[in-house]
mmCIF file of the N, C-alpha and C atoms, coordinates in Angstrom:
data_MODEL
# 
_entry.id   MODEL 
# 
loop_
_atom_site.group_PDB 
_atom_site.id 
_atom_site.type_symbol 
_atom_site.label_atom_id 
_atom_site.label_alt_id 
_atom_site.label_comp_id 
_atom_site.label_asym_id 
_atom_site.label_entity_id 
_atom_site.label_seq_id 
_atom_site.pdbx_PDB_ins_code 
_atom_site.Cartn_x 
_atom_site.Cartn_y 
_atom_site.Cartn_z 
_atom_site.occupancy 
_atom_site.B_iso_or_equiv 
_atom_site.pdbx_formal_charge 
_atom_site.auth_seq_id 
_atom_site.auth_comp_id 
_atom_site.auth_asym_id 
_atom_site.auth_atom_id 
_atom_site.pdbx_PDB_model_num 
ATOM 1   N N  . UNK A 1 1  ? 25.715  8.843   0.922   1.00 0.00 ? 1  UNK A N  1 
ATOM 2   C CA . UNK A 1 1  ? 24.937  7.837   1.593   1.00 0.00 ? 1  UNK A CA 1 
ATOM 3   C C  . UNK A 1 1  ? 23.558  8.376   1.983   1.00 0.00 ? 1  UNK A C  1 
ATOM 4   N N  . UNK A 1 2  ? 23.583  10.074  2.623   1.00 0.00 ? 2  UNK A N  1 
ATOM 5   C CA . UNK A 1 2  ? 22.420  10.502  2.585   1.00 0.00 ? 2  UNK A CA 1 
ATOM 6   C C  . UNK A 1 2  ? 21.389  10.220  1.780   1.00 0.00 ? 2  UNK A C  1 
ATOM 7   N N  . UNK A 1 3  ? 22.041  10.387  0.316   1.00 0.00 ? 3  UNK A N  1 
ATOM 8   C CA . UNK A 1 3  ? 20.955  10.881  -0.411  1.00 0.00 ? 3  UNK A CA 1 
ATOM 9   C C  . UNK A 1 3  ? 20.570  9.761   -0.926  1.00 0.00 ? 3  UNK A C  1 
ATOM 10  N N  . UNK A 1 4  ? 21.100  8.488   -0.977  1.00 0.00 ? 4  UNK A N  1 
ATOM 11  C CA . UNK A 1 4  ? 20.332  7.285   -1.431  1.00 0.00 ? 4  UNK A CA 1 
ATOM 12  C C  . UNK A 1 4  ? 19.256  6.958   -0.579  1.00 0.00 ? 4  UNK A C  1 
ATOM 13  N N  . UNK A 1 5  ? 19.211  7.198   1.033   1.00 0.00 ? 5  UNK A N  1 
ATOM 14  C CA . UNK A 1 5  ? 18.198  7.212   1.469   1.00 0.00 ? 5  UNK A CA 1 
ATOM 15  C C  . UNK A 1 5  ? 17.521  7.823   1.729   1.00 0.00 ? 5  UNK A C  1 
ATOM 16  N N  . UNK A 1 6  ? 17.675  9.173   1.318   1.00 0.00 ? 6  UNK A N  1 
ATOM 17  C CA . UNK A 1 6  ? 16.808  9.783   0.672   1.00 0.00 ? 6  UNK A CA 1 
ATOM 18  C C  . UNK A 1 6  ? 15.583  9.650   -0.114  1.00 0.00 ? 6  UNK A C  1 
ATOM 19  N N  . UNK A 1 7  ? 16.450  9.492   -1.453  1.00 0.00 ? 7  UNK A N  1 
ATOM 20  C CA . UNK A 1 7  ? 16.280  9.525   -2.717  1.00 0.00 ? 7  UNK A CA 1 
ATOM 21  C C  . UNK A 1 7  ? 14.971  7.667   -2.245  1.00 0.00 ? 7  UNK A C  1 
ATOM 22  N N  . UNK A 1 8  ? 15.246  6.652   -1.437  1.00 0.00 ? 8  UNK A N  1 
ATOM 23  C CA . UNK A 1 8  ? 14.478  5.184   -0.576  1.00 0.00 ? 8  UNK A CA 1 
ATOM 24  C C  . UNK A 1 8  ? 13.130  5.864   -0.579  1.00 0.00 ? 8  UNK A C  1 
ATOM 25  N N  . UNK A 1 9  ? 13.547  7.063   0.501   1.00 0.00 ? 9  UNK A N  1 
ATOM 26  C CA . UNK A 1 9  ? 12.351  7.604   1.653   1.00 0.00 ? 9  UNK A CA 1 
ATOM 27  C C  . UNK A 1 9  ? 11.241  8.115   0.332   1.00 0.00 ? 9  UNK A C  1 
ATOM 28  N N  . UNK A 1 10 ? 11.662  9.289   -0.246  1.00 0.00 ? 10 UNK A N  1 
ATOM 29  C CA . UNK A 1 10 ? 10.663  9.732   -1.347  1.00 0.00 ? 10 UNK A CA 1 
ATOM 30  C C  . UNK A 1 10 ? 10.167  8.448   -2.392  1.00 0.00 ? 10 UNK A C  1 
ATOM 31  N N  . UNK A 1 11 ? 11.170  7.718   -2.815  1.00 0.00 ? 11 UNK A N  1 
ATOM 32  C CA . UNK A 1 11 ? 10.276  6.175   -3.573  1.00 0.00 ? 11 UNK A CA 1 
ATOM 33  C C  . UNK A 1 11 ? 8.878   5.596   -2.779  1.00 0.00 ? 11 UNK A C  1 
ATOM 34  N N  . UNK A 1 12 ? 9.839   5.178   -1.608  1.00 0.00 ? 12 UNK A N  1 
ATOM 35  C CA . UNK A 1 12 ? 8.616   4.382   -0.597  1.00 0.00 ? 12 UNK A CA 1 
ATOM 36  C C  . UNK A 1 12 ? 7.722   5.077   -0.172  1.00 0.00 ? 12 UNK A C  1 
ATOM 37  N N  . UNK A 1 13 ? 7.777   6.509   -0.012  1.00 0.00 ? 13 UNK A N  1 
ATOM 38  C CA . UNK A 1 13 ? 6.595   7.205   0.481   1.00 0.00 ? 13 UNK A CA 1 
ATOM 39  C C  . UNK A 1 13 ? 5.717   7.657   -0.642  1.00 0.00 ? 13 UNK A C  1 
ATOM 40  N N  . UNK A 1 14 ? 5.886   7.343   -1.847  1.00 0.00 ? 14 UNK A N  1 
ATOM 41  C CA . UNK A 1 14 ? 5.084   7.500   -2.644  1.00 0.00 ? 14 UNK A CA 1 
ATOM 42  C C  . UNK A 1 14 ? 4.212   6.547   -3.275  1.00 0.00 ? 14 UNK A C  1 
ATOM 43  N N  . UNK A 1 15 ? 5.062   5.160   -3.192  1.00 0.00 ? 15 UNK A N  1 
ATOM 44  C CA . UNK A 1 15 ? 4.360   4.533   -3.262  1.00 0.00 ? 15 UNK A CA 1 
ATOM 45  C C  . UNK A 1 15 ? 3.581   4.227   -2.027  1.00 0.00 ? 15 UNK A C  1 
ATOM 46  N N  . UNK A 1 16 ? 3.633   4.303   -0.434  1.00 0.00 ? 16 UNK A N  1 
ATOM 47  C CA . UNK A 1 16 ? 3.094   4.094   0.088   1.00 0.00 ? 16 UNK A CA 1 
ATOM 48  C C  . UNK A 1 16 ? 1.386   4.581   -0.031  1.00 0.00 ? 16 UNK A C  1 
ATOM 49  N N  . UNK A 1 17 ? 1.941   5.953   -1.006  1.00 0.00 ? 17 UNK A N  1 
ATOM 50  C CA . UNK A 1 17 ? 0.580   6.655   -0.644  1.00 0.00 ? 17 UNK A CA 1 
ATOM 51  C C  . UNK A 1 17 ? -0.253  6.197   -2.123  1.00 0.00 ? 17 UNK A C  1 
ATOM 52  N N  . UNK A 1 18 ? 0.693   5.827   -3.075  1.00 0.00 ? 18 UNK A N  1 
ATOM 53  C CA . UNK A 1 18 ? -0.316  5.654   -3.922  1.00 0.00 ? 18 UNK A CA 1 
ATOM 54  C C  . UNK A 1 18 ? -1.036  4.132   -3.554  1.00 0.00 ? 18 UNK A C  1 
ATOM 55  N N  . UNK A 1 19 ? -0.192  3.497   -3.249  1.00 0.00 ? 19 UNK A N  1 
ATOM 56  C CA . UNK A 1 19 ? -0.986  1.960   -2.660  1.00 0.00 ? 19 UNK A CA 1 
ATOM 57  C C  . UNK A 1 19 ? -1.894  2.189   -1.713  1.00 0.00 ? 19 UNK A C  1 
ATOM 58  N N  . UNK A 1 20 ? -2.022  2.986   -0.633  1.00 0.00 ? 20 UNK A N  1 
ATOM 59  C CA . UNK A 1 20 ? -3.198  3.043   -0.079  1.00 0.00 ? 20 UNK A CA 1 
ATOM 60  C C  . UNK A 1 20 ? -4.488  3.706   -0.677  1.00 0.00 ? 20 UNK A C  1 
ATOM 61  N N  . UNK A 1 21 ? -3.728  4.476   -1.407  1.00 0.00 ? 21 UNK A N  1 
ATOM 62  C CA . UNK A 1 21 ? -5.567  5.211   -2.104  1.00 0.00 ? 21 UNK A CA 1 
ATOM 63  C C  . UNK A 1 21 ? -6.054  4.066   -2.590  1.00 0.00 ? 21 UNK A C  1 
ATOM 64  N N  . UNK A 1 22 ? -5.429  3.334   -3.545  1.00 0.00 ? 22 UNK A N  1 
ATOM 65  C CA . UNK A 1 22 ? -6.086  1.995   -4.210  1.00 0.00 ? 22 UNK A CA 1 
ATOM 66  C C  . UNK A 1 22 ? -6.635  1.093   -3.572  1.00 0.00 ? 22 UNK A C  1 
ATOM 67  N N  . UNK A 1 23 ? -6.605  0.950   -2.787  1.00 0.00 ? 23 UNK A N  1 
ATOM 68  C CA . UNK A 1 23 ? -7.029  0.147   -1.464  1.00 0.00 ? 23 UNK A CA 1 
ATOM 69  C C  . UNK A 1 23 ? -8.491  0.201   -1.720  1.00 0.00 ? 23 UNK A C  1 
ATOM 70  N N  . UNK A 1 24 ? -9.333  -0.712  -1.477  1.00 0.00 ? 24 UNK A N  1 
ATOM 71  C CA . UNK A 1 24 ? -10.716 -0.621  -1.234  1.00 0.00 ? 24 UNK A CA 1 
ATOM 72  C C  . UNK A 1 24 ? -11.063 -0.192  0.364   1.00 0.00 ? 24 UNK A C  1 
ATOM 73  N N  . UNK A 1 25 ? -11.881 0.403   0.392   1.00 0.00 ? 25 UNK A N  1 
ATOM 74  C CA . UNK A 1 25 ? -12.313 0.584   2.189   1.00 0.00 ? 25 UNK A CA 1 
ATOM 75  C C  . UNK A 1 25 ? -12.772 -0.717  2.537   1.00 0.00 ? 25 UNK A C  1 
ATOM 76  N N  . UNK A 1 26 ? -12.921 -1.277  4.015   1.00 0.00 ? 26 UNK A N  1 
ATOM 77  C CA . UNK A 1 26 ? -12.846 -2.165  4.924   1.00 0.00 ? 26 UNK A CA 1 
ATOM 78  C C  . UNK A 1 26 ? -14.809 -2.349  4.643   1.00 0.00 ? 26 UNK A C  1 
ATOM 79  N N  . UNK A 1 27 ? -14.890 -1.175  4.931   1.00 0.00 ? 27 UNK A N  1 
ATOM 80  C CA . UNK A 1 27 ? -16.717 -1.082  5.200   1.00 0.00 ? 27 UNK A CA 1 
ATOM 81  C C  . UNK A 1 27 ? -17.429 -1.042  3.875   1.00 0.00 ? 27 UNK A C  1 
ATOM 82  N N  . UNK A 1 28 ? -18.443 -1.494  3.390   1.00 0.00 ? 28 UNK A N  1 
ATOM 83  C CA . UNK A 1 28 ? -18.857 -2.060  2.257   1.00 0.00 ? 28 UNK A CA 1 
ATOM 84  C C  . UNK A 1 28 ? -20.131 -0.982  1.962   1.00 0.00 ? 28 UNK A C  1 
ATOM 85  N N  . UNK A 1 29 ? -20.539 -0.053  3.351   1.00 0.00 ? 29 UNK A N  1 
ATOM 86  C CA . UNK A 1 29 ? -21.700 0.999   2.597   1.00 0.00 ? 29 UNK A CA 1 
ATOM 87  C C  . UNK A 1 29 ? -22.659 0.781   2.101   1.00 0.00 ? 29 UNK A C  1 
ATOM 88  N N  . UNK A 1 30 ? -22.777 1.290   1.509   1.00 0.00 ? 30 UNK A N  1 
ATOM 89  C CA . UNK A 1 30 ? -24.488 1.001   0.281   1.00 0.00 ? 30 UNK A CA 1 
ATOM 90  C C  . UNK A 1 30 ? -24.446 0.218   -0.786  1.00 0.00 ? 30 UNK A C  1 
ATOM 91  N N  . UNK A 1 31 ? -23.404 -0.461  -1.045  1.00 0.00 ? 31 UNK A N  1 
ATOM 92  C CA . UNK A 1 31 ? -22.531 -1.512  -1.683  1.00 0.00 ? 31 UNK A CA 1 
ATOM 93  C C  . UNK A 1 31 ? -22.734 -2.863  -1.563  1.00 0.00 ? 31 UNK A C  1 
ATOM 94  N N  . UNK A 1 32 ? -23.811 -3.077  -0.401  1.00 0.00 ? 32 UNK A N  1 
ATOM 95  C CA . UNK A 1 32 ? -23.959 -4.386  0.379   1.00 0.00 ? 32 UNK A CA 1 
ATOM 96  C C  . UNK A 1 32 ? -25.210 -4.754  0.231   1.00 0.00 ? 32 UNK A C  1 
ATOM 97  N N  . UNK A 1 33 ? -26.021 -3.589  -0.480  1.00 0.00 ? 33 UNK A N  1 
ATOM 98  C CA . UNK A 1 33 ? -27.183 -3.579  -0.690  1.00 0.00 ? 33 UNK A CA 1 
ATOM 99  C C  . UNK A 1 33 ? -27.723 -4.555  -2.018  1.00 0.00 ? 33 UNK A C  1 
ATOM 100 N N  . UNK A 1 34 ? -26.431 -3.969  -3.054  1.00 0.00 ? 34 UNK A N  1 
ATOM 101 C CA . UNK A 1 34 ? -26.843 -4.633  -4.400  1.00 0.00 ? 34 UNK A CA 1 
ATOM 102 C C  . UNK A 1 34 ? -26.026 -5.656  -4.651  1.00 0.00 ? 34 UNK A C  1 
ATOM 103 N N  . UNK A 1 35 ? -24.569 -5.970  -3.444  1.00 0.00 ? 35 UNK A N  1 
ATOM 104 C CA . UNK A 1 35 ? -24.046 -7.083  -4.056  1.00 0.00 ? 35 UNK A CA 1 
ATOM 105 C C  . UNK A 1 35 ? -22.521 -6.727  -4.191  1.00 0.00 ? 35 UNK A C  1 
ATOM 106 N N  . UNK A 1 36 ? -22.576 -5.352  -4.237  1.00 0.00 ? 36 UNK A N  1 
ATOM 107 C CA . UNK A 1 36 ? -21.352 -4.831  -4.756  1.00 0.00 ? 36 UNK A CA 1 
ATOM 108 C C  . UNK A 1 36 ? -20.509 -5.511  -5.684  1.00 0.00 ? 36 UNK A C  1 
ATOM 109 N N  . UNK A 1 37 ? -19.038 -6.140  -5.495  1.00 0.00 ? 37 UNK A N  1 
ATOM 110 C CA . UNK A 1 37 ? -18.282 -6.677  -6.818  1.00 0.00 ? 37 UNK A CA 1 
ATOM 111 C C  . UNK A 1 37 ? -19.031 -8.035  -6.164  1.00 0.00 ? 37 UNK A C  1 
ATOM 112 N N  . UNK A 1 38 ? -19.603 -8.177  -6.070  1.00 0.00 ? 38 UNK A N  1 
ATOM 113 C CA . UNK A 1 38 ? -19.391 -10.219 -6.287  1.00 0.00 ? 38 UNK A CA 1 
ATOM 114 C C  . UNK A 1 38 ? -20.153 -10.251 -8.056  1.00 0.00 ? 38 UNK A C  1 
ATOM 115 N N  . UNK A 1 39 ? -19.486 -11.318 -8.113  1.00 0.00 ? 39 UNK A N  1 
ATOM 116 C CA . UNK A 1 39 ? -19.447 -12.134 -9.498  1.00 0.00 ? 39 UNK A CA 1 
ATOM 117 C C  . UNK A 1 39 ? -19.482 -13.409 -9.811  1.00 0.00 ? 39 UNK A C  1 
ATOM 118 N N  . UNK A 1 40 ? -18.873 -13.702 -10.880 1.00 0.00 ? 40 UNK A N  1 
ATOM 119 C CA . UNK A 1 40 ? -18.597 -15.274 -11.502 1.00 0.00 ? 40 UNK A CA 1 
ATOM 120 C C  . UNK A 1 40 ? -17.276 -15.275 -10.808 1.00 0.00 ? 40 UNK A C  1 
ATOM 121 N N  . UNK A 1 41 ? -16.017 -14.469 -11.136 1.00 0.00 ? 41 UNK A N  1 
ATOM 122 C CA . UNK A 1 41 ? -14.597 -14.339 -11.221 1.00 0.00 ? 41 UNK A CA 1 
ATOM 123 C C  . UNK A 1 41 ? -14.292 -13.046 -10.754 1.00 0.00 ? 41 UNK A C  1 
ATOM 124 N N  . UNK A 1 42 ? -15.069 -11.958 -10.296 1.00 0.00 ? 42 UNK A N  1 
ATOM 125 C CA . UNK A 1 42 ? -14.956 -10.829 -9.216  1.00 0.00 ? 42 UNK A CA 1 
ATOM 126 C C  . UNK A 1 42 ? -14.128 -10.706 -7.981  1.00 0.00 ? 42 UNK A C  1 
ATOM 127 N N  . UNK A 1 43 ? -14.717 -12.033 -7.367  1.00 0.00 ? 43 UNK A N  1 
ATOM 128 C CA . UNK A 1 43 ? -14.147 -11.907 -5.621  1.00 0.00 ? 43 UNK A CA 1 
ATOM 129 C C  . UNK A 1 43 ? -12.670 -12.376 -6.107  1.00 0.00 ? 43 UNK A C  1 
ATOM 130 N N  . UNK A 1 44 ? -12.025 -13.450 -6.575  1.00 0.00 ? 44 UNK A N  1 
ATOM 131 C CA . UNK A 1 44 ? -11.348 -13.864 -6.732  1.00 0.00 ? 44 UNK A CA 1 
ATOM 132 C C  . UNK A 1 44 ? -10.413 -12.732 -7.378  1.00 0.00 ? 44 UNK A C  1 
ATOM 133 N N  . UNK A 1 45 ? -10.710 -12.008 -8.210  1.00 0.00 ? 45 UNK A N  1 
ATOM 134 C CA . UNK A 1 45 ? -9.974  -10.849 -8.944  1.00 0.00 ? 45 UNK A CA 1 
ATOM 135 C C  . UNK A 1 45 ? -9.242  -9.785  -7.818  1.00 0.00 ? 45 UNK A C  1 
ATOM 136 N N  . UNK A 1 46 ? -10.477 -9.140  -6.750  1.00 0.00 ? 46 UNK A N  1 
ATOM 137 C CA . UNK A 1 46 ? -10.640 -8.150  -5.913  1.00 0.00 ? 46 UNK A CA 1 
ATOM 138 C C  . UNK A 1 46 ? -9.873  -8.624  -5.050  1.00 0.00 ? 46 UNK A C  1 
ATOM 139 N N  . UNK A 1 47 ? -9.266  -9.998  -4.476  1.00 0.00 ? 47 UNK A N  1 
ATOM 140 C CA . UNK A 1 47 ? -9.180  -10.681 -3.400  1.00 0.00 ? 47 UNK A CA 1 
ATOM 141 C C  . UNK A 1 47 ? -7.521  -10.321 -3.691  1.00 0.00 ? 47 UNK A C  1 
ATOM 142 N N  . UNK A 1 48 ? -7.487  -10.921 -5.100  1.00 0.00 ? 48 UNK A N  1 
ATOM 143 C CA . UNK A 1 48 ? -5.905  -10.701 -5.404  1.00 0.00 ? 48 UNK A CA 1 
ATOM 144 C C  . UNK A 1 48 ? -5.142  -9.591  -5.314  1.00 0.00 ? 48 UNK A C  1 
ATOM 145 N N  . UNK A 1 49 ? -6.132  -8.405  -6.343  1.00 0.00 ? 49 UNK A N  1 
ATOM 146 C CA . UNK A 1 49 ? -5.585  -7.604  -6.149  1.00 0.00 ? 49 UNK A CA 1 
ATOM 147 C C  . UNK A 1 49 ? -5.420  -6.857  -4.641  1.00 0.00 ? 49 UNK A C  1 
ATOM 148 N N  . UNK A 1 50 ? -6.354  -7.006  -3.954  1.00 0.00 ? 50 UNK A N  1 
ATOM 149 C CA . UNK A 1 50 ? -6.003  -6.613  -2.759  1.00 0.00 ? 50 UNK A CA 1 
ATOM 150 C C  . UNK A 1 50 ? -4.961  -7.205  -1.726  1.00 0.00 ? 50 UNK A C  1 
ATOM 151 N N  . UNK A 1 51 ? -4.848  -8.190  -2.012  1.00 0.00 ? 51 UNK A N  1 
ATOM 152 C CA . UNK A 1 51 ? -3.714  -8.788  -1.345  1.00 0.00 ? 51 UNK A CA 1 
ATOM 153 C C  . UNK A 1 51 ? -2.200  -8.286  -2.090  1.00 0.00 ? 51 UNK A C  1 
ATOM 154 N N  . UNK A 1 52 ? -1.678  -7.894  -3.286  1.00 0.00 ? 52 UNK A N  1 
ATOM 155 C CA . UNK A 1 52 ? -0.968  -7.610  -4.308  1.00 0.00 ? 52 UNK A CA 1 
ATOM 156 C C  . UNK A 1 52 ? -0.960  -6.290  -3.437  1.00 0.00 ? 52 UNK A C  1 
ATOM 157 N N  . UNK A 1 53 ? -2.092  -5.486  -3.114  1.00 0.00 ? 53 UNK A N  1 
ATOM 158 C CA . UNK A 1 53 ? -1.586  -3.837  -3.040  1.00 0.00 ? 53 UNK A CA 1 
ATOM 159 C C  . UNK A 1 53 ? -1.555  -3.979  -1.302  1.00 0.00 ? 53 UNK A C  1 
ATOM 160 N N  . UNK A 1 54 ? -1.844  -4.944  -0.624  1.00 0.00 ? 54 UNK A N  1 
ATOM 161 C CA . UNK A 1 54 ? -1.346  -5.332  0.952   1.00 0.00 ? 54 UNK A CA 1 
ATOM 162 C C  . UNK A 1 54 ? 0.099   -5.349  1.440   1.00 0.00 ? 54 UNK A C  1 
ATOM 163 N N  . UNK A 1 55 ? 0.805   -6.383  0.326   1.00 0.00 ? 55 UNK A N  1 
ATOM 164 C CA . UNK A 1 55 ? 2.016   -6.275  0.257   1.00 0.00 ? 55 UNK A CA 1 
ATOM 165 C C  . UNK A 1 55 ? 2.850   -5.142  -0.112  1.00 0.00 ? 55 UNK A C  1 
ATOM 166 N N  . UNK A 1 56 ? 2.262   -4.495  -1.737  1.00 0.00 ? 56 UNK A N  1 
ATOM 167 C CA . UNK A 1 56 ? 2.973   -3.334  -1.513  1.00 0.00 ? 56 UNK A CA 1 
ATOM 168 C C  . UNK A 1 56 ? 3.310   -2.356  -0.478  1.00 0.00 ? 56 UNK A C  1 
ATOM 169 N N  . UNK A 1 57 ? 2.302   -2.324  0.029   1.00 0.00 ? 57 UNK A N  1 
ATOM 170 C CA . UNK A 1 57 ? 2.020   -1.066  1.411   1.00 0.00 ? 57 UNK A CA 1 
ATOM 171 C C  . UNK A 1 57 ? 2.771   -1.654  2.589   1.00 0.00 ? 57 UNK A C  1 
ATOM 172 N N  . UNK A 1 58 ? 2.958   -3.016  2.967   1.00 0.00 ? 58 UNK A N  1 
ATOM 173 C CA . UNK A 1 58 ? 3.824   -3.283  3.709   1.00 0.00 ? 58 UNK A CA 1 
ATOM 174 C C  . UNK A 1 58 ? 5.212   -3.249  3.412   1.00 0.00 ? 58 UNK A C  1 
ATOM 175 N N  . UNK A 1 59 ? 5.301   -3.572  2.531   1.00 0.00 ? 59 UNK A N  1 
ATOM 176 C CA . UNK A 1 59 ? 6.844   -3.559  2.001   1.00 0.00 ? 59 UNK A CA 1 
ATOM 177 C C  . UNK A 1 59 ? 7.536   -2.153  1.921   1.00 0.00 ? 59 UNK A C  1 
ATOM 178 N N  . UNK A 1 60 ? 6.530   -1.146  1.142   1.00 0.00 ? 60 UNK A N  1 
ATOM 179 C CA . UNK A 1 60 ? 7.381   0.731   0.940   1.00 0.00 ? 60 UNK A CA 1 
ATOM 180 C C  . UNK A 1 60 ? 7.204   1.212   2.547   1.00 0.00 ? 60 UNK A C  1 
ATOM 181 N N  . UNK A 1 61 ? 5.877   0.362   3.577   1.00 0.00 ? 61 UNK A N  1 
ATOM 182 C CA . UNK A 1 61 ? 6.376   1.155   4.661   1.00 0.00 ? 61 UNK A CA 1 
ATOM 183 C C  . UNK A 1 61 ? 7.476   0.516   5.444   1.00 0.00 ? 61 UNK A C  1 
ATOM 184 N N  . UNK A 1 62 ? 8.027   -0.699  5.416   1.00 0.00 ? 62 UNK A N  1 
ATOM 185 C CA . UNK A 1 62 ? 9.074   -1.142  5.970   1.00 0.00 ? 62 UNK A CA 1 
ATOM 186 C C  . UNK A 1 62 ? 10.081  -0.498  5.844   1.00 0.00 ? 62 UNK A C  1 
ATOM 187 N N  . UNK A 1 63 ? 10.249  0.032   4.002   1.00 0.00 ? 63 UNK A N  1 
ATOM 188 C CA . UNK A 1 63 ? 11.302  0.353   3.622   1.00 0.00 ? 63 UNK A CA 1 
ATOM 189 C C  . UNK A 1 63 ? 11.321  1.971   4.092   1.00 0.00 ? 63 UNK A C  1 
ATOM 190 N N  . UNK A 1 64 ? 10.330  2.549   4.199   1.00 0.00 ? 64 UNK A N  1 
ATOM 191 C CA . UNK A 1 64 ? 10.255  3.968   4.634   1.00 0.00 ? 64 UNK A CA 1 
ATOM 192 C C  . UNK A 1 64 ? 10.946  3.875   5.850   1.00 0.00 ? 64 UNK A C  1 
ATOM 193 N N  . UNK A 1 65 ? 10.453  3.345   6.940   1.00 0.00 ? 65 UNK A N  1 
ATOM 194 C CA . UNK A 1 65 ? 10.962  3.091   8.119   1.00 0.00 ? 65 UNK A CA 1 
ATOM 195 C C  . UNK A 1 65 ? 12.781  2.673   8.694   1.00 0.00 ? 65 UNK A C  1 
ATOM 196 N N  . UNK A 1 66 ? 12.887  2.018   7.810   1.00 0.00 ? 66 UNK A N  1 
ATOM 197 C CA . UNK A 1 66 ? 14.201  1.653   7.646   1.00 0.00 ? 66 UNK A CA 1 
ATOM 198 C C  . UNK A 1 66 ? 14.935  2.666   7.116   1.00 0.00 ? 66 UNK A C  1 
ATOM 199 N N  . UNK A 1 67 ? 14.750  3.309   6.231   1.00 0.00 ? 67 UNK A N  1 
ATOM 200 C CA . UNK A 1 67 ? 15.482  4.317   5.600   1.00 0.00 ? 67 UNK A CA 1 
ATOM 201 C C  . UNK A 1 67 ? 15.447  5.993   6.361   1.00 0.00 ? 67 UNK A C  1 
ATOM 202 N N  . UNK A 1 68 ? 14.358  5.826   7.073   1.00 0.00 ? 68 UNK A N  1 
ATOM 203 C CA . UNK A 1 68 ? 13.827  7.072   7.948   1.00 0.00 ? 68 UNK A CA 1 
ATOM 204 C C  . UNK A 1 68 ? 15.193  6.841   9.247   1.00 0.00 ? 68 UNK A C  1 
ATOM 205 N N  . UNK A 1 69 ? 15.135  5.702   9.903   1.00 0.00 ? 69 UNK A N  1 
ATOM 206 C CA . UNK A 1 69 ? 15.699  5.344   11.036  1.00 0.00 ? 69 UNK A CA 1 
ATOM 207 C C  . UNK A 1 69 ? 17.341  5.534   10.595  1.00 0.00 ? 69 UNK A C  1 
ATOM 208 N N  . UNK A 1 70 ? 17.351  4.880   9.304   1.00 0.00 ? 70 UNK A N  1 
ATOM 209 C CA . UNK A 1 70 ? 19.214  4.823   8.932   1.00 0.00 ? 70 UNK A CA 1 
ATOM 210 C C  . UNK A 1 70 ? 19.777  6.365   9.140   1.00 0.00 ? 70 UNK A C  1 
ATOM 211 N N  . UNK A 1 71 ? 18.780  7.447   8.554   1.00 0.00 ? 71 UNK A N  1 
ATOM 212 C CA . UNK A 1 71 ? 19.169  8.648   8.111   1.00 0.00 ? 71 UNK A CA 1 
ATOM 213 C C  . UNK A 1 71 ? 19.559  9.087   9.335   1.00 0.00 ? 71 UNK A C  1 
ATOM 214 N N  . UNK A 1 72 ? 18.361  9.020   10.407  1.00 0.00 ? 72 UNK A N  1 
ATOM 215 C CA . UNK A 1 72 ? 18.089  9.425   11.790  1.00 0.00 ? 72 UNK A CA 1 
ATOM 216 C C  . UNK A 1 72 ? 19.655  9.220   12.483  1.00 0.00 ? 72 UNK A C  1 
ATOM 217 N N  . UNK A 1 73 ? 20.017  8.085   11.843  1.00 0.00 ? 73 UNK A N  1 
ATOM 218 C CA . UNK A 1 73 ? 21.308  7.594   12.914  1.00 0.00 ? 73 UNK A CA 1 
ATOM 219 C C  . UNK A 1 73 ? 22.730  8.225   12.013  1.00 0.00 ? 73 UNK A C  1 
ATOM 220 N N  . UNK A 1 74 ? 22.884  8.217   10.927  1.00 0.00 ? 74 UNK A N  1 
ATOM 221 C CA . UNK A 1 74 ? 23.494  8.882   10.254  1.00 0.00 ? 74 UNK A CA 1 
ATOM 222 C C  . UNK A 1 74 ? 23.389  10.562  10.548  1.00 0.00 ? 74 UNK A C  1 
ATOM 223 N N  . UNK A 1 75 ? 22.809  10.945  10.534  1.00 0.00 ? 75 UNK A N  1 
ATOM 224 C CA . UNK A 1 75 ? 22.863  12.279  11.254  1.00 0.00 ? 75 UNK A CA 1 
ATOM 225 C C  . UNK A 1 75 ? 22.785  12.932  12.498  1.00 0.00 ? 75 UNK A C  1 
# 
């Protein structure tokens, strides 16, 4: 039983971390200067995918959490 949540914790924490690098930063920088992604079909693209990698990151840290806490009580 350990090791399936285990085996949870290392899934979700990896994806946690790869979903946040992908993440765009909040603050727009020198980026705001020229426009950065806006487009024809840009925002709409950026919007999605960021919402797509929002969920991921909520979801592997739920599951991190959950699987962190099960172990915690299991042992």
């Amino acid at each position: 039983m350990v090791k399936i949540f285990s085996a949870l914790i290392l899934i979700s924490g990896i994806t946690l971390i790869v979903s946040v690098l992908f993440q765009e930063s909040k603050s727009e920088g020198l980026g705001a200067i020229s426009g950065g992604t806006e487009g024809r079909f840009g925002m709409s693209r950026v919007r999605t995918l960021e919402a797509m990698l929002a969920k991921i990151t909520t979801i592997s840290a739920i599951v991190f959490m959950i699987s962190a806490l099960v172990i915690a009580a299991i042992q």
